[in-house]
C-alpha positions in Angstrom: -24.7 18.6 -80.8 -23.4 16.1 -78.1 -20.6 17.6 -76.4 -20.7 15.1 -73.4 -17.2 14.6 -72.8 -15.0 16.4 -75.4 -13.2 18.1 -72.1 -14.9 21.8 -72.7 -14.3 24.0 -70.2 -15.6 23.7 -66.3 -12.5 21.9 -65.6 -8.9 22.7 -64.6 -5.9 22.8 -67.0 -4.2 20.3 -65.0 -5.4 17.2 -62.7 -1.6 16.6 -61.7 -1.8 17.8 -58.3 -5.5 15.8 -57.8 -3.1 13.7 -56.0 -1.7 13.0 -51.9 1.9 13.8 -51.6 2.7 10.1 -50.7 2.1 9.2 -54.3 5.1 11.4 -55.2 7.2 10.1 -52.2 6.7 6.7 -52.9 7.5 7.5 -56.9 11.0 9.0 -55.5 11.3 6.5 -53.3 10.5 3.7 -56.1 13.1 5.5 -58.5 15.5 5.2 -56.1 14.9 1.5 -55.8 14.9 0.2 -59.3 11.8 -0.5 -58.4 9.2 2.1 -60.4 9.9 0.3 -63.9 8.5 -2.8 -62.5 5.1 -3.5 -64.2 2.2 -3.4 -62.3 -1.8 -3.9 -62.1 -3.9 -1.9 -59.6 -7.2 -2.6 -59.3 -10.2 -0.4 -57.6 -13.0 -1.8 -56.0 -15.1 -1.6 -52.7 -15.4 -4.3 -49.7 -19.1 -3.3 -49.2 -21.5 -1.4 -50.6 -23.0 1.4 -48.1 -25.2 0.0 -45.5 -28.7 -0.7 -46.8 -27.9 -0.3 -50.4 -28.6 -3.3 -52.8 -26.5 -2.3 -56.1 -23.8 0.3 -56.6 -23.6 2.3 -60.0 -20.5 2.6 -61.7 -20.2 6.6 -62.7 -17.1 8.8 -63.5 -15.7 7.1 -66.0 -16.3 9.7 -68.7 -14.5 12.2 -66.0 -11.8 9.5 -65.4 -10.7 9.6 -68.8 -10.0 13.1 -69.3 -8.4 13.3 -65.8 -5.6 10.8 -67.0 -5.6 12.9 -70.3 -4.9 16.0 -68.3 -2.8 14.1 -65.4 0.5 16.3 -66.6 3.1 18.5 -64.9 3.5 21.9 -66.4 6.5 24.5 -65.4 4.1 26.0 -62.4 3.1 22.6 -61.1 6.8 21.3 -60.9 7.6 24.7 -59.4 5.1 24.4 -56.7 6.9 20.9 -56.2 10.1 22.2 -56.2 9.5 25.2 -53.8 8.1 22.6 -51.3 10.8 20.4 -51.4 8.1 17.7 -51.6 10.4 15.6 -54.5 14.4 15.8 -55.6 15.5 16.9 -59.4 15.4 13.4 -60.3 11.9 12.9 -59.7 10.6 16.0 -60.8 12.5 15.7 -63.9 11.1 12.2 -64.5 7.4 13.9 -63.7 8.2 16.6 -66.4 8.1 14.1 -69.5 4.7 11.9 -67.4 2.5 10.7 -69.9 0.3 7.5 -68.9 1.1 5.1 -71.6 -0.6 2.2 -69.9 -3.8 0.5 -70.2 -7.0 0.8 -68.4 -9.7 -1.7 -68.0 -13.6 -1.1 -66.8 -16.9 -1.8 -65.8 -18.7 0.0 -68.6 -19.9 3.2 -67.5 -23.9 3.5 -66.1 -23.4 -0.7 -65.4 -24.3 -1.8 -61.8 -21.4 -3.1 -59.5 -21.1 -5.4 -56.5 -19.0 -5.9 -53.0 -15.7 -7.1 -55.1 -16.1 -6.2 -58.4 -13.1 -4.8 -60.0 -14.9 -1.7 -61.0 -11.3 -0.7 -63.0 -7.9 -2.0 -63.2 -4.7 -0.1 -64.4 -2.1 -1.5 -65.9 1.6 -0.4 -66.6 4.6 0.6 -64.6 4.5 0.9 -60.9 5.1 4.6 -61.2 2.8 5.9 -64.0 -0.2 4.1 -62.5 0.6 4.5 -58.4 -0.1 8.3 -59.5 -3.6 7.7 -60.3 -4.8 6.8 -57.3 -6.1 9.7 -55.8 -7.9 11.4 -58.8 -9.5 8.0 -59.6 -10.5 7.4 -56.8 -12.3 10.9 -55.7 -14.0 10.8 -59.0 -15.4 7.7 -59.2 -16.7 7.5 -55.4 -18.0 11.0 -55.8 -20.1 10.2 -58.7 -20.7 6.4 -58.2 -22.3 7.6 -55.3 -24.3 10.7 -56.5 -25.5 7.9 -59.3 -26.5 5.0 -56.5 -28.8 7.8 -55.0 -30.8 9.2 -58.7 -31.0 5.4 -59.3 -32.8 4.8 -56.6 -34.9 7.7 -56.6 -35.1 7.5 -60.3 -36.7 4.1 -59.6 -39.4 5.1 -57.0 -40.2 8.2 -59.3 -41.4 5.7 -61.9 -42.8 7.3 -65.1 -42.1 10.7 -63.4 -39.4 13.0 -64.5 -36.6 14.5 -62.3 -35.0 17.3 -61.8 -31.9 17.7 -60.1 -31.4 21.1 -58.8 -28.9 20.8 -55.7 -26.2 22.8 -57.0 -26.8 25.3 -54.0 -25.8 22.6 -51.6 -22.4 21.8 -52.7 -19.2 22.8 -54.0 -19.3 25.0 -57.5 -17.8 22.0 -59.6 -19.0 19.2 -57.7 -22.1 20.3 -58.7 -21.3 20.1 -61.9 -20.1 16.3 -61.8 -23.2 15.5 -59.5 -25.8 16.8 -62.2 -24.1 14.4 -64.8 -24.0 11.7 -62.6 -27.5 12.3 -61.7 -28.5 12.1 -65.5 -26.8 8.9 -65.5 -29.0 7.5 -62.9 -32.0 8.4 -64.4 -33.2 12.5 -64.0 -34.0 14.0 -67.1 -33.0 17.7 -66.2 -30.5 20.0 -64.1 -31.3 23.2 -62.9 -27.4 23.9 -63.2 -25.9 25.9 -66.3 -22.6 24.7 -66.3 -23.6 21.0 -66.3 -26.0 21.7 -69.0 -22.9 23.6 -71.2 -20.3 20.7 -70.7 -22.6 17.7 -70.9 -25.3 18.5 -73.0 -28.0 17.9 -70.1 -31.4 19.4 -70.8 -31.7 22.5 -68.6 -34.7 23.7 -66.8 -35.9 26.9 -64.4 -38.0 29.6 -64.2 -38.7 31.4 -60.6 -38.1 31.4 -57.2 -40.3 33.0 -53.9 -38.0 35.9 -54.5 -39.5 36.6 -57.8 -42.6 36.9 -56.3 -41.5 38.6 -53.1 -40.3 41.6 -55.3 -43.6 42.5 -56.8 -46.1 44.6 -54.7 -48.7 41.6 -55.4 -48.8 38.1 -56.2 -50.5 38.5 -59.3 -48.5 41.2 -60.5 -45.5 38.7 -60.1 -47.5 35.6 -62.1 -48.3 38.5 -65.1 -44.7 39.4 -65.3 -43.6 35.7 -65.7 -46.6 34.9 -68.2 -45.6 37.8 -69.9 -41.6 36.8 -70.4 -42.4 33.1 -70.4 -45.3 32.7 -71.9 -48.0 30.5 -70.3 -46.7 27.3 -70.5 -44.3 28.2 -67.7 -44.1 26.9 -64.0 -45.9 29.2 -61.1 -45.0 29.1 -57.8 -47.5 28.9 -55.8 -46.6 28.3 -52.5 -45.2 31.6 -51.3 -48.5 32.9 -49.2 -51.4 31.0 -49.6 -51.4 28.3 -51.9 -55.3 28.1 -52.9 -55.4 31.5 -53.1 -52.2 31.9 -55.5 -53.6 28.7 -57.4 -56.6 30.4 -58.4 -54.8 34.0 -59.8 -52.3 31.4 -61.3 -55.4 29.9 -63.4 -56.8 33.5 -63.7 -53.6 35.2 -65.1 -52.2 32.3 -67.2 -55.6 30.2 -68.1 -56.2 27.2 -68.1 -53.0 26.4 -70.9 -51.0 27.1 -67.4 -48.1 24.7 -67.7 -47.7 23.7 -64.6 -47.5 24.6 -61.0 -44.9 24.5 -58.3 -45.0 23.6 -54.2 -42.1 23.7 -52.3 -43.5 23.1 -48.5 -46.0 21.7 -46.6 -47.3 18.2 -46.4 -47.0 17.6 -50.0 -49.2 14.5 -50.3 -52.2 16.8 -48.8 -51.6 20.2 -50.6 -50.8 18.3 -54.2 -54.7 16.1 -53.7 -56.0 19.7 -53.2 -54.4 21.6 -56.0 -55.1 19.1 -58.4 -58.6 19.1 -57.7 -58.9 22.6 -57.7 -56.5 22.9 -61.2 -59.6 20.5 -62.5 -62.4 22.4 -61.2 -60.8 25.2 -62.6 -60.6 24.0 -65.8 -56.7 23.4 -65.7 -56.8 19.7 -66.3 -53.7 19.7 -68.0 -51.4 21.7 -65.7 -49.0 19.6 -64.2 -48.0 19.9 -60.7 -44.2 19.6 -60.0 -43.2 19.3 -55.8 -39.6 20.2 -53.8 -38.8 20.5 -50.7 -35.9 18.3 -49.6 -37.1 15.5 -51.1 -35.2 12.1 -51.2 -36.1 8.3 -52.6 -38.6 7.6 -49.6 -40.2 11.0 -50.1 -40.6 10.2 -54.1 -41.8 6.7 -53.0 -44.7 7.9 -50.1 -46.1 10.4 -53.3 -46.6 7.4 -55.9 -50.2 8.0 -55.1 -50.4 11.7 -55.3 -51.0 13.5 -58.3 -47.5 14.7 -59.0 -46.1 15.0 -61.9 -42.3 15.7 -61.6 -39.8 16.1 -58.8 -37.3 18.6 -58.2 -34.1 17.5 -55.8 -31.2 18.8 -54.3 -29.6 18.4 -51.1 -30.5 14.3 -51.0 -29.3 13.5 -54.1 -25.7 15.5 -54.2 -25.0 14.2 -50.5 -25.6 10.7 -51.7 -29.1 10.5 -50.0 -26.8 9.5 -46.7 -24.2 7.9 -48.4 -21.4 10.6 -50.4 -18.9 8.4 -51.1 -18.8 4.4 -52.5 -15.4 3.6 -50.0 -13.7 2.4 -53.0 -10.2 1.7 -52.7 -7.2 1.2 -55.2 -4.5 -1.4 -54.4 -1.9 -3.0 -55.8 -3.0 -6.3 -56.6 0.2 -7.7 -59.2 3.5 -6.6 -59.8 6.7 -8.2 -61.7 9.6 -9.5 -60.5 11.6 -7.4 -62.2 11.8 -4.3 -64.3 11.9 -6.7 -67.3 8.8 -6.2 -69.7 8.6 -9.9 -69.9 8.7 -10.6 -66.2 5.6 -12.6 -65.3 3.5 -11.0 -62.8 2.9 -12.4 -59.2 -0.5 -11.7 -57.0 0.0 -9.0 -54.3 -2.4 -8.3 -51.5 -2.2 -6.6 -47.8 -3.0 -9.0 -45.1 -4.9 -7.1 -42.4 -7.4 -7.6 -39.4 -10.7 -5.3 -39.8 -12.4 -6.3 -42.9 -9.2 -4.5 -45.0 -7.7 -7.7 -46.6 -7.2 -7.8 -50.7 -7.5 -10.4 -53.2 -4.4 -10.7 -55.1 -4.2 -11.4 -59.0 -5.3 -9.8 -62.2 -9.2 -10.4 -61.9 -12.1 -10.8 -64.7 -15.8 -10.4 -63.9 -18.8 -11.9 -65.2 -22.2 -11.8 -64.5 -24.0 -15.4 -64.4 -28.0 -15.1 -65.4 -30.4 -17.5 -64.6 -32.7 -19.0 -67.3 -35.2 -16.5 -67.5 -32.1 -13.5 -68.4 -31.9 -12.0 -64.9 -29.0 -11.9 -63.0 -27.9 -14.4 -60.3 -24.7 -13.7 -59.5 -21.4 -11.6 -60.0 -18.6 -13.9 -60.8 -15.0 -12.3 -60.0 -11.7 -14.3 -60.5 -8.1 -15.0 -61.6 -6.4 -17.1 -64.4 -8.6 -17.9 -67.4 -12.6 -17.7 -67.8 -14.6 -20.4 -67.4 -16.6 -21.0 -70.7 -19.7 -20.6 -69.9 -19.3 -17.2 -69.0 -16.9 -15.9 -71.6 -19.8 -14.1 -73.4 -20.6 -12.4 -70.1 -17.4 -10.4 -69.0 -17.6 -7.2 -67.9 -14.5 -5.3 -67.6 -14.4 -3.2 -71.4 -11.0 -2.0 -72.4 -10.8 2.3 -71.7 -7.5 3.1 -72.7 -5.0 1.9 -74.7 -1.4 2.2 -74.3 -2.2 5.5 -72.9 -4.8 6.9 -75.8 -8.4 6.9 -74.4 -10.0 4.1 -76.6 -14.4 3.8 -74.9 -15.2 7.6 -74.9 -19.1 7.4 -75.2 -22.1 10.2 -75.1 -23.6 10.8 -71.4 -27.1 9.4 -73.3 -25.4 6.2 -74.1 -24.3 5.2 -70.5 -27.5 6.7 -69.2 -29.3 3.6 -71.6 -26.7 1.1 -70.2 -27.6 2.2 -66.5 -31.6 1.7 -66.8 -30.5 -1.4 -68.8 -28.4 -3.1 -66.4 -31.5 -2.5 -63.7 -33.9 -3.8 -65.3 -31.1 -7.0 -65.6 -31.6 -7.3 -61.7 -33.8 -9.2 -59.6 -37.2 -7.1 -58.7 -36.0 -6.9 -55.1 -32.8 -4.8 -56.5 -35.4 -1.3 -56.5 -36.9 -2.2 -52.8 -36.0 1.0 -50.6 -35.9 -1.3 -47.7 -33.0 -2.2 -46.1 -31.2 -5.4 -47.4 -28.1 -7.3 -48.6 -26.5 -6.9 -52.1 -29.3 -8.5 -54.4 -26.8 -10.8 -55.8 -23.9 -12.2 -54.1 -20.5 -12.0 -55.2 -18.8 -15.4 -56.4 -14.7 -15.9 -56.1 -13.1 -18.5 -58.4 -9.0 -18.6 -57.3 -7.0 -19.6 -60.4 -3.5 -18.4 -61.6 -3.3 -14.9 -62.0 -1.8 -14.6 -65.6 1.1 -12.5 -66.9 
């Protein structure tokens, strides 16, 4: 059964207060005006990716979906409103009735992104989309960044599985969203329950040291866990000596041991040793899995040790470094008028400090090169050149304000290992470095 999102439960009724209080000022405000009608186009993107970074992953969209789904304002919501005085009758009568009935424009979900790219553009009045921006915007640099880090790693793990497992290290339902975005980027497991109930990801566990701690001896606490999970499990064998715990491991369990887990030390020594001593035992097939606070440069300095999965937390649900993309979501066309026909006119805030817009409606295309791989991402206004056409990538999400691009979590987890292979070979280099393509602008009208 895929499940992936089909909005079952680890979520919240209502996403209508996912929102700052100046989107429902400026809503008043805008009513007030004659000005909320006015038809409008918002578009989110970042200036730069984070420092060091070569590609950014576009991840949340599943989650952005259901949050406009669920953006309403029940009888407690508008009451909170009310008893804060935070809006007048007018507006909180208007937000009683809110239904997005807009459209909404993407990057495909798991697809790489640039400096520029118009990752997703809103469409509709001035009021239904300004209060979006908040819960757009914390979802998708939440999990666009949580996705940039399992990329990476995902990349120097090669061959070699992943499991994420940090949902210790952050908040209850972040943890949640970071284990699905982690999927996207490439880890085939989650140590987390929830995330494997809502989005179908494989789930995986089986002790810790306190398991082993509570038994009066080491072996007893390797019998007990053979016993319940047969011998194909996972033994830890760090918790005293890890030779020593190797061997009863291979004693209690034979030599059909699944596989073995270390969690400290110098991992690149200790894993050479175990797996030599696994073979002299006879345990040629046991596989050795390594944590400890491991992040994409760990994974990449144990390419050459005999590991044979990864287990990671606190790196990869802080972002290795990075938590958050810095996209933003600005106004970048608006009509004249309230008038449906109105034409629309480019917008843009004109700022010192690196915070200046592009106004207009934008497309995005990606130009390859002759032998397929990408060379360039194209971003402009007014019609698309020909020879690009066929390579546009903003995909149509919702549609008059019905969700139209739901897809499974496996299907944007393809497009993501897809898209990076599309990129040049210097794109999965954990050295520092520019984008690995630049981003192109082509300045044209921006269309009504």
């Amino acid at each position: 059964m895929d499940v992936a999102d089909l909005g079952l439960p680890v979520d919240v009724p209502s996403t209508a207060l996912f929102t700052d209080q100046y989107e429902l000022t400026m809503l008043q405000a805008a009513l007030k005006a004659g000005t909320a009608e006015r038809r409008s186009v918002f578009e989110v993107f970042t200036r730069r990716l984070p420092e060091g970074r070569r590609y950014g992953v576009v991840a949340g969209t599943g989650r952005v979906l259901d949050a406009v789904e669920n953006f309403r304002f029940d009888a407690g919501v508008l009451g909170f409103l009310s008893e804060r005085n935070i809006v007048d009758e007018t507006t909180l009568d208007w937000l009683g009735s809110y239904r997005f009935s807009g459209d909404v424009w993407g990057y495909p979900e798991g697809e790489v992104y640039f400096p520029g790219s118009p990752i997703m553009r809103v469409e509709g009045s001035f009021a239904e989309c300004v209060l979006l921006e908040t819960v757009i915007l914390s979802i998708l640099n939440h999990d666009s960044a949580i996705a940039a880090a399992a990329s990476r790693m995902s990349s120097a793990a090669g061959h070699r599985p992943l499991i994420e497992m940090g949902a210790r290290r952050t908040h209850e339902l972040a943890a949640v969203a970071a284990s699905r975005a982690a999927y996207l980027g490439g880890f085939a497991s989650t140590s987390d329950l929830a995330a494997g109930f809502r989005y179908n990801i494989p789930t995986v566990g089986t002790s810790a040291h306190a398991f082993t701690l509570l038994h009066d001896h080491e072996r007893d606490a390797f019998q007990a866990q053979v016993n319940s999970l047969g011998r194909n499990t996972t033994l830890l064998v760090d918790t005293y000596d890890v030779a020593e715990a190797v061997r009863m491991a291979v004693e209690v369990a034979g030599p059909e041991l699944g596989a073995v887990r270390i969690d400290s030390g110098d991992l690149l020594l200790v894993a050479h040793r175990v797996r030599q001593q696994l073979d002299e035992l006879g345990a040629t097939a046991t596989k050795i899995i390594v944590t400890s606070d491991l992040d994409e440069y760990a994974i990449a300095s144990l390419a050459a040790a005999p590991v044979d999965a990864y287990g990671v937390g606190t790196q990869l649900v802080t972002g290795s470094g990075h938590p958050t993309c810095s996209m933003v979501y600005k106004l970048v066309a608006r009509a004249e008028s309230a008038d449906p026909k109105a034409p629309l006119v480019p917008v843009a805030k004109k700022s010192s400090g690196g915070k200046t817009s592009i106004g207009g409606r934008k497309w995005a295309a990606r130009r390859l090169d002759a032998d397929g791989v990408a060379e360039a991402e194209v971003v402009g206004t007014g019609s698309v050149p020909a020879e690009l056409a066929d390579r546009q990538l903003l995909v149509e999400l919702v549609k008059g304000g019905d969700v139209v691009a739901r897809e499974p979590l496996d299907t944007v987890r393809d497009r993501h290992t897809a898209a990076r292979a599309n990129l040049p070979l210097s794109a999965t280099q954990l050295s520092r470095g520019e984008p690995v393509i630049p981003t192109e602008y082509v300045h044209g009208r921006s269309g009504s």
